[in-house]
N, C-alpha and C positions, 0 to 999 in steps of 0.2 A: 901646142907644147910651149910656145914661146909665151904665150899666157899666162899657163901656168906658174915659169918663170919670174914674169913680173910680178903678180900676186905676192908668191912668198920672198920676194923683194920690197913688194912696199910693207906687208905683212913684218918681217924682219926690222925696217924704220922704223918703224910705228913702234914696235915692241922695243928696241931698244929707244926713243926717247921716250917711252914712260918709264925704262929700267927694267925691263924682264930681259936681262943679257941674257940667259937661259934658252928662253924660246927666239929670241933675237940671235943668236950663234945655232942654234937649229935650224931658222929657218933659212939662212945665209947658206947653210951646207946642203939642204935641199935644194935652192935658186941657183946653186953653182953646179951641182949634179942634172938638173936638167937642164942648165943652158947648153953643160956638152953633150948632154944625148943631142939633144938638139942642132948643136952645130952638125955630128956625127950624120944623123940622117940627113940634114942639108948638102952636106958633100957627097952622101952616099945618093942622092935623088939623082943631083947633079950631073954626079958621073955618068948613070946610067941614063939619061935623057941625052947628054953627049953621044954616050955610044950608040946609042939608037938612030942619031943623026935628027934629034927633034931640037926645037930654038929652045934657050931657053922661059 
């Protein structure tokens, strides 16, 4: 997930400095939607590895 993330991060650079703001403000809105899925299931793994009584 967190991959993916970076991809349409540097995807997003790349496009805005050749000037396709277009697909460069798309791809920034993509890279922000899955960073927080991303955090989301990190905390949710988290918790539930705590409550288990496993390390993490």
């Amino acid at each position: 997930m967190l991959h993916w993330t970076i991809t349409f991060l540097i995807l997003a650079l790349i496009a805005g400095l050749l000037g396709f703001t277009g697909i460069a403000g798309a791809a920034v809105g993509v890279a922000k939607i899955l960073f927080f899925v991303f955090l989301v299931l990190l905390v949710i793994s988290a918790l539930s590895n705590a409550l288990r009584g496993k390390a993490p």
